[in-house]
N, CA, C and O atoms as a Tinker XYZ file with bonds, in Angstrom:
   520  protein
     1  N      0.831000   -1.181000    0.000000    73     2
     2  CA     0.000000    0.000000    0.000000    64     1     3
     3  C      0.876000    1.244000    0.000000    63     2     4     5
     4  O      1.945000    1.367000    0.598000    81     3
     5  N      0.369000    1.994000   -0.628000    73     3     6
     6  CA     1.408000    3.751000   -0.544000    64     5     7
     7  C      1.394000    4.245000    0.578000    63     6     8     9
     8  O      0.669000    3.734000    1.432000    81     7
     9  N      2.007000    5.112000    0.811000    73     7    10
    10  CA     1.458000    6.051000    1.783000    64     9    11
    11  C      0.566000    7.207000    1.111000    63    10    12    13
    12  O      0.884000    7.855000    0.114000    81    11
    13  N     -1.024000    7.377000    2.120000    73    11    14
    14  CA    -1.951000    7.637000    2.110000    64    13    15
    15  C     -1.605000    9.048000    3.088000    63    14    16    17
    16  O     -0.863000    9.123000    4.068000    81    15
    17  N     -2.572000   10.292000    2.323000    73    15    18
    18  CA    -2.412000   11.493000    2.609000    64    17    19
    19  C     -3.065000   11.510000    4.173000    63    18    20    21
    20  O     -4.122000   10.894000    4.307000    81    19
    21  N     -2.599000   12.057000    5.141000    73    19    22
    22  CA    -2.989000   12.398000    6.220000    64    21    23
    23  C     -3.888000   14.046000    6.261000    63    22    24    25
    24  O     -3.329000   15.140000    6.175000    81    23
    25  N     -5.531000   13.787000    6.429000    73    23    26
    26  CA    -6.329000   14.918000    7.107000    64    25    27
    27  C     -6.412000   14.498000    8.413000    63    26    28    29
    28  O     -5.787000   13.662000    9.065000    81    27
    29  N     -7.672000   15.552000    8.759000    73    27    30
    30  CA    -8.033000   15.286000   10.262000    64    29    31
    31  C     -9.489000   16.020000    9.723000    63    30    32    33
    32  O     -9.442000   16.961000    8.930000    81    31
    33  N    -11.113000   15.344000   10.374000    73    31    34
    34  CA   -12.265000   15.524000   10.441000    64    33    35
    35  C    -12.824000   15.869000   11.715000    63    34    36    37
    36  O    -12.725000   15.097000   12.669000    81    35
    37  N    -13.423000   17.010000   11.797000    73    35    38
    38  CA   -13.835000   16.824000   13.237000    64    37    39
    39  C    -15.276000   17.160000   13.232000    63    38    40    41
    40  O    -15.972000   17.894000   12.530000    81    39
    41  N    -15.474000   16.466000   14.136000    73    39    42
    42  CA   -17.130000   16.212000   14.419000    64    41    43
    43  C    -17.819000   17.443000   15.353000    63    42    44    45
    44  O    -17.268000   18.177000   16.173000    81    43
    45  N    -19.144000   17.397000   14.947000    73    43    46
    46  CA   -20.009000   18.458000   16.369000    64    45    47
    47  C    -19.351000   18.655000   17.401000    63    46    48    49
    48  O    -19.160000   19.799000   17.813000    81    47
    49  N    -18.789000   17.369000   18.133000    73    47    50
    50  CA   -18.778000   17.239000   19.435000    64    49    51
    51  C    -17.488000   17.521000   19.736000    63    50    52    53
    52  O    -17.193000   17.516000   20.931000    81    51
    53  N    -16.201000   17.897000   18.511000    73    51    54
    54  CA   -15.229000   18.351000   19.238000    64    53    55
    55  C    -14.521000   17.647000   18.343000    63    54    56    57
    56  O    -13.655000   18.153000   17.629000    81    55
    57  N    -14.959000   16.024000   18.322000    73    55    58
    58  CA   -13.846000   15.094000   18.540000    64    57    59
    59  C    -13.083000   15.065000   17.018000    63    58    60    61
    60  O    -13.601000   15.042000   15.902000    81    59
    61  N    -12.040000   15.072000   17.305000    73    59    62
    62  CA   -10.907000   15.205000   16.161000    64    61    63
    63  C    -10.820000   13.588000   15.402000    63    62    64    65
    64  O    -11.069000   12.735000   16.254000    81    63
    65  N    -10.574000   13.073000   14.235000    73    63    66
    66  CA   -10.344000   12.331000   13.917000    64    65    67
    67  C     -9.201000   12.106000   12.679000    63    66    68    69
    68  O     -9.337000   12.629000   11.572000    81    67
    69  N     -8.158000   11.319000   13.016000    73    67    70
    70  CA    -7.535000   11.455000   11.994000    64    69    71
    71  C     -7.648000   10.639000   10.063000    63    70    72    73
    72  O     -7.329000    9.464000    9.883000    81    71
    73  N     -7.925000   11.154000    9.403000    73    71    74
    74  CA    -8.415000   10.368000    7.910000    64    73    75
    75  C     -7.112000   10.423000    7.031000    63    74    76    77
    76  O     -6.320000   11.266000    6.611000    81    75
    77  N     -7.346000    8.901000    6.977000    73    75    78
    78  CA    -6.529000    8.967000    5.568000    64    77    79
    79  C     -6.954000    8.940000    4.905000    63    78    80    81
    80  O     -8.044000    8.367000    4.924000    81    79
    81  N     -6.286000    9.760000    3.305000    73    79    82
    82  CA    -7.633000    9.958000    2.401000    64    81    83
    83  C     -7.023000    9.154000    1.331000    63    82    84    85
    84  O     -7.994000    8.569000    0.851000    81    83
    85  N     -6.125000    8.837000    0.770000    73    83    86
    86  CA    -5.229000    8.195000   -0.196000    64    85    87
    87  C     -4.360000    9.315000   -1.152000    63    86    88    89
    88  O     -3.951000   10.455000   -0.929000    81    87
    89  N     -4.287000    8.357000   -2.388000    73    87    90
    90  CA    -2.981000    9.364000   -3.073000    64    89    91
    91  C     -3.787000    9.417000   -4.206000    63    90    92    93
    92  O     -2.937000    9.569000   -5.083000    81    91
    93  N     -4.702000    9.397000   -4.682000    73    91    94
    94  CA    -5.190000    9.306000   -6.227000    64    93    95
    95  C     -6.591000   10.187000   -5.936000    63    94    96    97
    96  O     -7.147000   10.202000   -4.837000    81    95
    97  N     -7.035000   10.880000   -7.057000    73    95    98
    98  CA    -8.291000   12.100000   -6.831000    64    97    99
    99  C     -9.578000   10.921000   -6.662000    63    98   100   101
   100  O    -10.661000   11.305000   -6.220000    81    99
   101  N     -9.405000    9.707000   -6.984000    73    99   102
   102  CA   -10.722000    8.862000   -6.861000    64   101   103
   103  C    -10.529000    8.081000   -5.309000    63   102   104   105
   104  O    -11.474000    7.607000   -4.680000    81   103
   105  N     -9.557000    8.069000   -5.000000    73   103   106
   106  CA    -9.872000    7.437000   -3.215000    64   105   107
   107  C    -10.264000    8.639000   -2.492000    63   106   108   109
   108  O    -11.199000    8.650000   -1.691000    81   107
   109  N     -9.398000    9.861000   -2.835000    73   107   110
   110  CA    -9.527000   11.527000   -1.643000    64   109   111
   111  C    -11.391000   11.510000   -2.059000    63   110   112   113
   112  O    -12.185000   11.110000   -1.209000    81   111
   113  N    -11.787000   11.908000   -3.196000    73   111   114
   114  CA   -13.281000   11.942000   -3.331000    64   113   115
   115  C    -13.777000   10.949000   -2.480000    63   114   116   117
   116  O    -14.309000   11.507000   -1.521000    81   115
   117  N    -13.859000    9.486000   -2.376000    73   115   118
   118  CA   -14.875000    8.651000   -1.905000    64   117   119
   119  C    -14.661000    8.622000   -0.187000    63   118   120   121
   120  O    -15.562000    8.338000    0.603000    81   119
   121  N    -13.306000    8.971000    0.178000    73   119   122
   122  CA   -12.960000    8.965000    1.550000    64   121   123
   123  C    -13.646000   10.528000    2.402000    63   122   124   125
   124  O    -14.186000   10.851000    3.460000    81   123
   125  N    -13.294000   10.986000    1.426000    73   123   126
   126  CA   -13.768000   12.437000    2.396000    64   125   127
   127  C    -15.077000   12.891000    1.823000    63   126   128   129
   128  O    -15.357000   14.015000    2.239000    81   127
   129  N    -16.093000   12.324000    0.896000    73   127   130
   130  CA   -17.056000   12.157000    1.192000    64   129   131
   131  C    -18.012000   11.358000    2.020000    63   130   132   133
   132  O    -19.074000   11.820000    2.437000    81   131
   133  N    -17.644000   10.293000    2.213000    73   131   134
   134  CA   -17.644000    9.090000    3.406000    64   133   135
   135  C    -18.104000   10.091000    4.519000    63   134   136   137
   136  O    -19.179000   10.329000    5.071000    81   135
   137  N    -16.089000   10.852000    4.663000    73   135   138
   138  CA   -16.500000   10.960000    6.364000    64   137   139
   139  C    -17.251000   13.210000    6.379000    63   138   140   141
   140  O    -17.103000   14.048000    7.268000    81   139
   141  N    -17.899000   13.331000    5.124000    73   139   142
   142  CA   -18.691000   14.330000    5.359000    64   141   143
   143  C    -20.074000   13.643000    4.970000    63   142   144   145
   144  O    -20.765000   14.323000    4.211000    81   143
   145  N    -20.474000   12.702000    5.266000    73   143   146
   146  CA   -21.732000   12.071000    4.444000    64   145   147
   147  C    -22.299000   13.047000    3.674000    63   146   148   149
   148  O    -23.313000   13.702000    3.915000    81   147
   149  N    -21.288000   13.113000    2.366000    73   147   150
   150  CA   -21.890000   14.170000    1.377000    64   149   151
   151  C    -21.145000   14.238000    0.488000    63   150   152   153
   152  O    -20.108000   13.590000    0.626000    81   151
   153  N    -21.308000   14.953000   -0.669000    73   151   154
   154  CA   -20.598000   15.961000   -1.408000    64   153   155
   155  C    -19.495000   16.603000   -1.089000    63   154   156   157
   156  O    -19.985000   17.709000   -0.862000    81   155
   157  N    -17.987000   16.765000   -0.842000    73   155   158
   158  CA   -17.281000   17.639000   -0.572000    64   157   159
   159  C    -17.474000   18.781000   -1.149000    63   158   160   161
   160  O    -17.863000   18.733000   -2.316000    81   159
   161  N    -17.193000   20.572000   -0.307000    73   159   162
   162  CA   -16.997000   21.874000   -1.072000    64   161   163
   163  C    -15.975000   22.351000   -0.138000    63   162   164   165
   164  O    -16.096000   22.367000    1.087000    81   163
   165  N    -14.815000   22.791000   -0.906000    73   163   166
   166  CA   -14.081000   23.590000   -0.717000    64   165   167
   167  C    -14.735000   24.644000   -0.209000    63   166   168   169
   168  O    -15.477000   25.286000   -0.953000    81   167
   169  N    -14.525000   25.122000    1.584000    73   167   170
   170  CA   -15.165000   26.402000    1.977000    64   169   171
   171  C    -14.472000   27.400000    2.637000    63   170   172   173
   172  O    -14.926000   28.417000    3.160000    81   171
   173  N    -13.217000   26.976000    2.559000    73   171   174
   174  CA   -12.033000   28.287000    3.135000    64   173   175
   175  C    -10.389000   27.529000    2.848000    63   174   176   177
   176  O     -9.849000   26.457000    3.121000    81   175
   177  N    -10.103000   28.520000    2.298000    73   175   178
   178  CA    -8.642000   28.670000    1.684000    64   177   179
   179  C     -7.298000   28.953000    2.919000    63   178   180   181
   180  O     -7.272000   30.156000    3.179000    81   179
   181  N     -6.673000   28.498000    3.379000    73   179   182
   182  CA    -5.452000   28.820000    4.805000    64   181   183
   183  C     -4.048000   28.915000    3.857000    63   182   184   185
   184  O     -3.314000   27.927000    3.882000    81   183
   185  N     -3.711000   29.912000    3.139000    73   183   186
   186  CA    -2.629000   29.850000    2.607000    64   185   187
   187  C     -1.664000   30.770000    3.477000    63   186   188   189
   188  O     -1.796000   31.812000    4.119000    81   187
   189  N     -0.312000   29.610000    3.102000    73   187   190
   190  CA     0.960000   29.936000    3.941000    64   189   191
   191  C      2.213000   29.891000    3.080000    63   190   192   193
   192  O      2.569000   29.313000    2.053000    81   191
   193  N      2.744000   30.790000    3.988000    73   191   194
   194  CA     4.285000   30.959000    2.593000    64   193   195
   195  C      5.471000   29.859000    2.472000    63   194   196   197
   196  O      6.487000   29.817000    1.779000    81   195
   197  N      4.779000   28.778000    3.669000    73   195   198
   198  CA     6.165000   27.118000    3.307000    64   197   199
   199  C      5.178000   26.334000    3.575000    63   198   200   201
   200  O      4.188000   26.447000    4.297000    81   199
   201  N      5.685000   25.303000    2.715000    73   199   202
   202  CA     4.690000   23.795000    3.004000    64   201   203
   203  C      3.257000   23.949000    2.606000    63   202   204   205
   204  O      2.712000   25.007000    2.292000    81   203
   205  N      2.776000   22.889000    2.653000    73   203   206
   206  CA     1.236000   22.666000    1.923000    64   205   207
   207  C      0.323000   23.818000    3.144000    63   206   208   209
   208  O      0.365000   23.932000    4.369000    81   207
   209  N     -0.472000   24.539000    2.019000    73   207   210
   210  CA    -1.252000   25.555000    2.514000    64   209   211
   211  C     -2.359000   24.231000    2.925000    63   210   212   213
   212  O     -2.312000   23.032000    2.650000    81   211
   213  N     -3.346000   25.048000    3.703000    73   211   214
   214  CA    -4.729000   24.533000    4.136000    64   213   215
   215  C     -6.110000   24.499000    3.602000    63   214   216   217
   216  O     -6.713000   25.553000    3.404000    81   215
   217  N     -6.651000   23.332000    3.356000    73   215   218
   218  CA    -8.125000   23.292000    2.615000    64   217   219
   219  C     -9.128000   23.495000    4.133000    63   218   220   221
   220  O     -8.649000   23.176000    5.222000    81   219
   221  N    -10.477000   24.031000    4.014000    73   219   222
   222  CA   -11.286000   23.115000    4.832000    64   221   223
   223  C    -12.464000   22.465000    3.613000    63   222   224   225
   224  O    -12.942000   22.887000    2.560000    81   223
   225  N    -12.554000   21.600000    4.183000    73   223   226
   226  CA   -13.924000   21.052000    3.571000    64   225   227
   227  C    -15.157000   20.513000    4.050000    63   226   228   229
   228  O    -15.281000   19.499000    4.737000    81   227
   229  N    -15.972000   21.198000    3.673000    73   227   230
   230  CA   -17.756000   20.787000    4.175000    64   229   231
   231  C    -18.634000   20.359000    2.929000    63   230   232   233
   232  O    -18.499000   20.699000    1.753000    81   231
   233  N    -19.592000   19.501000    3.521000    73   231   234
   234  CA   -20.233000   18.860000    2.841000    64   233   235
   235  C    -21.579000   20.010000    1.868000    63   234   236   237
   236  O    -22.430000   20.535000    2.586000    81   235
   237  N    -21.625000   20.213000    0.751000    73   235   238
   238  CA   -22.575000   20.380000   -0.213000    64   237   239
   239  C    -23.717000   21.273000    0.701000    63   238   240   241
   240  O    -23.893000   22.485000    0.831000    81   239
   241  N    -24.449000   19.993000    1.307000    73   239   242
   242  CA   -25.761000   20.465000    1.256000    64   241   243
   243  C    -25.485000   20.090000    3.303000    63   242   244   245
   244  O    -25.826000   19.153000    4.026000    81   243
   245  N    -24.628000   21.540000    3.577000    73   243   246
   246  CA   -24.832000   21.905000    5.036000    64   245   247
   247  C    -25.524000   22.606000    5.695000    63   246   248   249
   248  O    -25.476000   22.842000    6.902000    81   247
   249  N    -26.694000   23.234000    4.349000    73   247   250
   250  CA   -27.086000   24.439000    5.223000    64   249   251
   251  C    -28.139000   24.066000    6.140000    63   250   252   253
   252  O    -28.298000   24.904000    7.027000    81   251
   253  N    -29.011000   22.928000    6.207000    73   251   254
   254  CA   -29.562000   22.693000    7.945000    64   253   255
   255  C    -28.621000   22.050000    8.733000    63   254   256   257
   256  O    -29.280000   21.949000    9.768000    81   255
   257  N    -27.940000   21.727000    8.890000    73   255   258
   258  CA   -26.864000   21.003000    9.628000    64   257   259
   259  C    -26.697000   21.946000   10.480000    63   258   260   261
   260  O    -26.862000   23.151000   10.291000    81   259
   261  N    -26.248000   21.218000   11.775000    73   259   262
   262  CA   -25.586000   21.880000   12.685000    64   261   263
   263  C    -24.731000   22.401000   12.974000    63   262   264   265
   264  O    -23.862000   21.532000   12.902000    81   263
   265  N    -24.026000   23.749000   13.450000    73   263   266
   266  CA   -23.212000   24.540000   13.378000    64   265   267
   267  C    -22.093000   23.461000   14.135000    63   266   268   269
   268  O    -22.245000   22.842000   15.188000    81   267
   269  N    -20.772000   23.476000   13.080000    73   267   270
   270  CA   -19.144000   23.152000   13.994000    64   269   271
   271  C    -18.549000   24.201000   14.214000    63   270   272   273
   272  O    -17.771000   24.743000   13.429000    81   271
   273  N    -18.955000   24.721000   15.663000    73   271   274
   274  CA   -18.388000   25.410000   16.468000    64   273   275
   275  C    -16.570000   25.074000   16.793000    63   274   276   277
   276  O    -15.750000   25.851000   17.283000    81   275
   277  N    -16.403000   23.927000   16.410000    73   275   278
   278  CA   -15.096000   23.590000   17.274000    64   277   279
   279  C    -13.966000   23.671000   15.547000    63   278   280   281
   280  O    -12.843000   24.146000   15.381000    81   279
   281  N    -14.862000   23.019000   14.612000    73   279   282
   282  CA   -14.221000   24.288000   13.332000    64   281   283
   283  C    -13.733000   25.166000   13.067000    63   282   284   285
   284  O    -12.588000   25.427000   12.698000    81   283
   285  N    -14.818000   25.858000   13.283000    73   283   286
   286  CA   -14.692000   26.988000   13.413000    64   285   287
   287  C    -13.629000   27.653000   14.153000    63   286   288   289
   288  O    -12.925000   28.554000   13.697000    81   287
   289  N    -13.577000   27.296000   14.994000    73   287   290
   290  CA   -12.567000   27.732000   16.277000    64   289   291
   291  C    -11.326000   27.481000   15.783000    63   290   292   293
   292  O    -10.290000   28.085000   16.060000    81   291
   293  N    -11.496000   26.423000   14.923000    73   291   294
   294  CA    -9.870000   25.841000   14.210000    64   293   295
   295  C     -9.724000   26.764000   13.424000    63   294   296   297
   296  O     -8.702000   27.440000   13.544000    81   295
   297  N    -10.349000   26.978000   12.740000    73   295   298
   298  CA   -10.167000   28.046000   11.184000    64   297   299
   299  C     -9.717000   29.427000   11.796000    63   298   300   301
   300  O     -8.704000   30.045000   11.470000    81   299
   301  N    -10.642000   29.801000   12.734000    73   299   302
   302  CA    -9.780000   31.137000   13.577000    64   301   303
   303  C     -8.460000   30.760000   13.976000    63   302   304   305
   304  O     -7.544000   31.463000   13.550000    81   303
   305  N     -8.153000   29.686000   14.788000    73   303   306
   306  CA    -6.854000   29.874000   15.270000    64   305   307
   307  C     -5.666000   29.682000   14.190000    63   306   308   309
   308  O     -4.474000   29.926000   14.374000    81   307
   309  N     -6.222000   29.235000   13.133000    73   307   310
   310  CA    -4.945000   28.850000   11.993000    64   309   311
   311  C     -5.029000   29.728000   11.398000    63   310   312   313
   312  O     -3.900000   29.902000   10.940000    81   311
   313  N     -6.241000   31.174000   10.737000    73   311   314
   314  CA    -6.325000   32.097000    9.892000    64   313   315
   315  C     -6.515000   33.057000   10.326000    63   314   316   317
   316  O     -6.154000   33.931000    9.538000    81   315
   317  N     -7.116000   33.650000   11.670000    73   315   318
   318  CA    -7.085000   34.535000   12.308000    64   317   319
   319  C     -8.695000   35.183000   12.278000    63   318   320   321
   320  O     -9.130000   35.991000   13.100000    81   319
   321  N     -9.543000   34.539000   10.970000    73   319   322
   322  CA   -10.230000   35.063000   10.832000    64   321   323
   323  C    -11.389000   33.848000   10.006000    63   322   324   325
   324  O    -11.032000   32.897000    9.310000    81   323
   325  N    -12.607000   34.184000   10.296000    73   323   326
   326  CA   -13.423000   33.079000    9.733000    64   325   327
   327  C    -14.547000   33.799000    8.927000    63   326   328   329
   328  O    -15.432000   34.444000    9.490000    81   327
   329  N    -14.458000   33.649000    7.551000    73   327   330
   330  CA   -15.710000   34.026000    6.534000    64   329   331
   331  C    -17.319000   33.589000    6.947000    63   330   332   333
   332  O    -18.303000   34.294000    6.729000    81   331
   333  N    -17.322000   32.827000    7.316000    73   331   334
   334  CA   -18.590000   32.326000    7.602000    64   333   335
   335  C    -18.703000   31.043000    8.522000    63   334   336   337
   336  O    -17.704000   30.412000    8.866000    81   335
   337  N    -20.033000   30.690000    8.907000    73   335   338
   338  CA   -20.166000   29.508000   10.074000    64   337   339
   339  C    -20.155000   28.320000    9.045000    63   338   340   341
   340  O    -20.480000   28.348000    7.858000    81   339
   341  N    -19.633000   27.117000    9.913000    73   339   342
   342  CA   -19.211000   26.076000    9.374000    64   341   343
   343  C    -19.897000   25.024000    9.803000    63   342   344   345
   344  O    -19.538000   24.706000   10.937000    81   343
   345  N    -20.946000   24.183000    9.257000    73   343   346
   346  CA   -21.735000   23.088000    9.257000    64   345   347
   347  C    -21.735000   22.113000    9.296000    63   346   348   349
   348  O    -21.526000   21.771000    8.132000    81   347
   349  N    -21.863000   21.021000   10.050000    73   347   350
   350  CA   -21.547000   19.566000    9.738000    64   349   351
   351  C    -20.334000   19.299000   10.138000    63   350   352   353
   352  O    -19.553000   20.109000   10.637000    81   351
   353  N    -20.060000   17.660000    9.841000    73   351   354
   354  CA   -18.656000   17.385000   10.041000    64   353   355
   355  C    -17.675000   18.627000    9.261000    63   354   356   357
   356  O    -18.265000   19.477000    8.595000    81   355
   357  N    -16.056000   18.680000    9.395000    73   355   358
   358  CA   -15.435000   19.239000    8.498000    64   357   359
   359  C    -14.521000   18.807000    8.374000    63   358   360   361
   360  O    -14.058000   18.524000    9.479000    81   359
   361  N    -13.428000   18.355000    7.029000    73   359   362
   362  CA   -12.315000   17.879000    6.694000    64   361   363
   363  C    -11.333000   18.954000    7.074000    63   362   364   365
   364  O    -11.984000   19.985000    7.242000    81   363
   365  N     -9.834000   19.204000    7.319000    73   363   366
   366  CA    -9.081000   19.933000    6.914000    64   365   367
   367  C     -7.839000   19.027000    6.526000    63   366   368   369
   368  O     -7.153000   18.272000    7.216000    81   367
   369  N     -7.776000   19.434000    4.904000    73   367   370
   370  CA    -6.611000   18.559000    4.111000    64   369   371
   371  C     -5.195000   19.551000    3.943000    63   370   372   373
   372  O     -5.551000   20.727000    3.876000    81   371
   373  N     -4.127000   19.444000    3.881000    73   371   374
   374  CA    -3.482000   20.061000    3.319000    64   373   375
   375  C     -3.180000   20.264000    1.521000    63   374   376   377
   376  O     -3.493000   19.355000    0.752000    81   375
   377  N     -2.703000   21.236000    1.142000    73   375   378
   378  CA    -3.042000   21.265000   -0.419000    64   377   379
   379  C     -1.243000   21.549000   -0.915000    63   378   380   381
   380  O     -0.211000   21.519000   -0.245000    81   379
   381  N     -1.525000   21.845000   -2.524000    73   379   382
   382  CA    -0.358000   22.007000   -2.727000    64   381   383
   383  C     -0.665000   23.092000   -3.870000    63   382   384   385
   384  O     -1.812000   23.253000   -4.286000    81   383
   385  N      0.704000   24.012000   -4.474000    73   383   386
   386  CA     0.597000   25.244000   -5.031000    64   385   387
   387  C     -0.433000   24.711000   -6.610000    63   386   388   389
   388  O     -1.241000   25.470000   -7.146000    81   387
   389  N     -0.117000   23.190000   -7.130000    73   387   390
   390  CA    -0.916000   22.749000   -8.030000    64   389   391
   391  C     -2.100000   22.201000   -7.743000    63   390   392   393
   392  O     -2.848000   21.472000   -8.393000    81   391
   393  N     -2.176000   22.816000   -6.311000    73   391   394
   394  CA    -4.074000   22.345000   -6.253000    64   393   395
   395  C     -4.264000   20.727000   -5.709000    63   394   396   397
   396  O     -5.426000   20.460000   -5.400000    81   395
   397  N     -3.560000   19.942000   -5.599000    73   395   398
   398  CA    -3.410000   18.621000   -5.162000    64   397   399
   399  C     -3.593000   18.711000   -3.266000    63   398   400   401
   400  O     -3.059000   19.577000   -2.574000    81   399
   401  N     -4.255000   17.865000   -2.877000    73   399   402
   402  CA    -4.312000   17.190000   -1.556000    64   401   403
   403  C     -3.191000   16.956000   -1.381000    63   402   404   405
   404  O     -2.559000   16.535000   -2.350000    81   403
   405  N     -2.534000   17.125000   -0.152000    73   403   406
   406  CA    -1.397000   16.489000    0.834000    64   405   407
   407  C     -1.627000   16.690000    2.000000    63   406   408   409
   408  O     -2.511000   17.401000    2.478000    81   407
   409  N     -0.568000   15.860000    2.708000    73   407   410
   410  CA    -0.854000   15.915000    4.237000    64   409   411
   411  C     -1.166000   17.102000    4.901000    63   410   412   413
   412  O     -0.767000   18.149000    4.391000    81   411
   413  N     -1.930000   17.149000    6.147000    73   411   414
   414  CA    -2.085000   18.611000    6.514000    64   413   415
   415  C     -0.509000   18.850000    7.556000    63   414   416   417
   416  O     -0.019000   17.908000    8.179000    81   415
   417  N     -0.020000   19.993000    7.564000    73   415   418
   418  CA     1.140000   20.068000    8.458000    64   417   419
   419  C      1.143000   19.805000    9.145000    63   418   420   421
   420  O     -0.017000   19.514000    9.435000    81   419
   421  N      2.267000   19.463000   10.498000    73   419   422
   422  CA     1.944000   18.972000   11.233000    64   421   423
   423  C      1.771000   19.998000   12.724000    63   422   424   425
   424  O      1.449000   19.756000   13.887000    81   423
   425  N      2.103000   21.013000   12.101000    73   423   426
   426  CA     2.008000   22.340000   13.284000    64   425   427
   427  C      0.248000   22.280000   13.312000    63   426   428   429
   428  O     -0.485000   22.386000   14.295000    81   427
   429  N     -0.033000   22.123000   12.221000    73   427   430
   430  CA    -1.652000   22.720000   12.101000    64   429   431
   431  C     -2.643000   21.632000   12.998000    63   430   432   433
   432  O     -3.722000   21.984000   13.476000    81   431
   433  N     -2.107000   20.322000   13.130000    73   431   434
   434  CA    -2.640000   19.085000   13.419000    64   433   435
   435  C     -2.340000   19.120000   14.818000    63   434   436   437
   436  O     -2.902000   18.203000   15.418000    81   435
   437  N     -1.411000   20.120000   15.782000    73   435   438
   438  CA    -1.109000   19.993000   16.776000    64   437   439
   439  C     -2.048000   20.830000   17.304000    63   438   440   441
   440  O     -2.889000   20.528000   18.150000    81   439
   441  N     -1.817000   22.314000   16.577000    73   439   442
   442  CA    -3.134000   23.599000   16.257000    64   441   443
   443  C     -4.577000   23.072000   16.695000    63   442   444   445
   444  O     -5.256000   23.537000   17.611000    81   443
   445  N     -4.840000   22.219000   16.024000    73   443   446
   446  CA    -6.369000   21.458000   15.974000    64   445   447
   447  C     -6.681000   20.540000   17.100000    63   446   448   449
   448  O     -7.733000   20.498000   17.737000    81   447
   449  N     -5.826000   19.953000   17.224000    73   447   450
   450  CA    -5.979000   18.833000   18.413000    64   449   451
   451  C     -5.996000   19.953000   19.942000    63   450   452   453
   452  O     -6.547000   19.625000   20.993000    81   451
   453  N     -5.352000   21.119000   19.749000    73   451   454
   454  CA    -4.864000   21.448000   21.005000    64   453   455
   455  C     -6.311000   22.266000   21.006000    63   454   456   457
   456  O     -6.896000   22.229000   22.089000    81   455
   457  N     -6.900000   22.925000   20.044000    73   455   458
   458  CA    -7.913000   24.176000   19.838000    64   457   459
   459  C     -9.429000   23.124000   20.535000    63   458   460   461
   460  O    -10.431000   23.445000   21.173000    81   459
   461  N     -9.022000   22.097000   20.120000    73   459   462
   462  CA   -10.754000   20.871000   20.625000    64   461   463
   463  C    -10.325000   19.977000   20.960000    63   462   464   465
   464  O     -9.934000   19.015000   20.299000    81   463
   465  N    -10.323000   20.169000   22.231000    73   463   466
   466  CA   -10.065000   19.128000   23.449000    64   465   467
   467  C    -11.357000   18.568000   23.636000    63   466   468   469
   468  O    -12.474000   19.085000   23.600000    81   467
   469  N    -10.986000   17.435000   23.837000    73   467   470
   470  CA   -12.047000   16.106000   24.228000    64   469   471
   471  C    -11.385000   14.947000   25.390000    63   470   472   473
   472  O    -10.214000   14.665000   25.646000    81   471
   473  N    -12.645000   14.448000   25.932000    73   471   474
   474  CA   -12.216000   13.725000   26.717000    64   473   475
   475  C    -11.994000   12.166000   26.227000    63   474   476   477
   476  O    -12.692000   11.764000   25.296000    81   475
   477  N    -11.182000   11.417000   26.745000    73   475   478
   478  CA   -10.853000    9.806000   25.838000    64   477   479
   479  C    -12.035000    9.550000   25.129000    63   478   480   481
   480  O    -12.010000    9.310000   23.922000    81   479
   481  N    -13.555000    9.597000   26.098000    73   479   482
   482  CA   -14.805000    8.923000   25.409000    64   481   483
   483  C    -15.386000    9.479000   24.122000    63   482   484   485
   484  O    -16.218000    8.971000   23.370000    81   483
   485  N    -14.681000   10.776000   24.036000    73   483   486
   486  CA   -15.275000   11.719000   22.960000    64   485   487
   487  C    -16.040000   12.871000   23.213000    63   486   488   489
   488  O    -16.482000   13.651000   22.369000    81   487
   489  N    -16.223000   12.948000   24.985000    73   487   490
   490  CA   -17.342000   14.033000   25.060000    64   489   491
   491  C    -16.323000   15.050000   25.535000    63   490   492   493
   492  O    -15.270000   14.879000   26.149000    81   491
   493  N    -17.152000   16.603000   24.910000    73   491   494
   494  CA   -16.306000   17.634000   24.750000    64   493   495
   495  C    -16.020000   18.104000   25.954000    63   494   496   497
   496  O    -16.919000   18.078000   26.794000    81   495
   497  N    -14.761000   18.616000   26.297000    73   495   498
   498  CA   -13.889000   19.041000   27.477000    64   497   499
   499  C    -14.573000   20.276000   27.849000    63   498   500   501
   500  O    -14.948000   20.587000   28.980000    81   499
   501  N    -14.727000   21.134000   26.466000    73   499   502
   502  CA   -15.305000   22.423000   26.557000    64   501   503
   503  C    -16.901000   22.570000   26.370000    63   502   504   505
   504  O    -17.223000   22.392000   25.195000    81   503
   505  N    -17.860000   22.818000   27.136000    73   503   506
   506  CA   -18.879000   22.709000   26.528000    64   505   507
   507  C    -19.931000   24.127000   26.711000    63   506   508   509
   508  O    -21.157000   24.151000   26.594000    81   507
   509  N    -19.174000   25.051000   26.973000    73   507   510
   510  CA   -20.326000   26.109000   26.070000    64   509   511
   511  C    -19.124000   27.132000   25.880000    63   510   512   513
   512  O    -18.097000   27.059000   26.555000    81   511
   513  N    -19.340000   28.074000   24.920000    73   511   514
   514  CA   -18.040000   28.565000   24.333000    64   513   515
   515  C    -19.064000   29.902000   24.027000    63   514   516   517
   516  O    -20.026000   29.807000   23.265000    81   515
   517  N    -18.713000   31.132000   24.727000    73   515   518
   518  CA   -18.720000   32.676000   25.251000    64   517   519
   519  C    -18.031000   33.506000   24.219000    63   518   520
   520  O    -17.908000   34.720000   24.386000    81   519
């Protein structure tokens, strides 16, 4: 087997998960639609001046879905700033200057894990956010 691109998905509840998505545009499609039960859309751009900039990705058809607050919170702490509320599960892949998936960095993955804390079982550490 290759080595398979490293994201991270995180759920309502906080909980971070790490996805491998593969190396070819037909495994990244079926994997990270999987874990958005949906459609992937590109919904915010994290570009940086070394190493693979940042995708997020949400599913198509989020707009009744429930707000990811803990997303969100990621997208602020890695961009400083967030365009809009973020729905549903969300992928964040790392990209490359030709537009290709790659691993997400690994500063950003420390970023994320540290921004939504959870407890072993999965239930959120933080639970109302001011």
């Amino acid at each position: 087997m290759t080595d398979a691109i490293r994201a991270l998905r995180i759920d309502l509840d906080g909980k971070v998960r790490d996805l491998y998505i593969g190396t070819t545009l037909t495994e990244q499609s079926k994997v990270i639609a999987r874990a958005l039960l949906d459609s992937a859309e590109a919904v915010q751009f994290i570009r940086r001046t070394s190493g693979p900039s940042i995708v997020v990705l949400a599913g198509e058809h989020r707009d009744n879905k429930l707000p990811n607050l803990y997303a969100g919170l990621a997208v602020h702490g890695l961009a400083g700033s967030l365009g809009h509320e973020l729905q549903g599960p969300v992928v964040f892949a790392g990209y490359t200057q030709d537009g290709e998936l790659a691993d997400l960095p690994q500063d950003a993955v420390t970023e994320i894990r540290e921004l939504c804390p959870t407890k072993p079982d999965g239930i959120p550490a933080i639970v109302h956010i001011r």
